[in-house]
C-alpha positions, 0 to 999 in steps of 0.5 A: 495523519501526518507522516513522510512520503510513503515509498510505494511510488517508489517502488511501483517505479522499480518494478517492472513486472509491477507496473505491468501487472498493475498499469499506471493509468488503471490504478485508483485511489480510495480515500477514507476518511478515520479518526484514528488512521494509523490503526485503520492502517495496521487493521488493514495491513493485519487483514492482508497479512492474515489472507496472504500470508505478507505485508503488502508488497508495496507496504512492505519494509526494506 
């Protein structure tokens, strides 16, 4: 998927009480592999949304 450069770094830097909560050196990554990435993507937002009741806050626009 080609896209620009997503902007949750950016706003996990900003964040104080982010990178407390959430240290640098315990974060992961998983990687999936999908032929339709885009949609897993919404899919996955939709299922947050749908248990939290917001967009992933590091996902989130604005």
């Amino acid at each position: 998927m080609k896209s620009t450069p997503h902007i949750c770094g950016r706003r996990y830097n900003k964040n104080a009480k982010i990178r407390e909560q959430f240290p640098f050196e315990d974060l992961f990554i998983q990687l999936i592999r999908d032929d339709s990435p885009e949609e897993l993507e919404r899919k996955l937002i939709d299922s947050y949304f749908d248990e939290f009741g917001e967009v992933p806050p590091l996902n989130a626009n604005g």
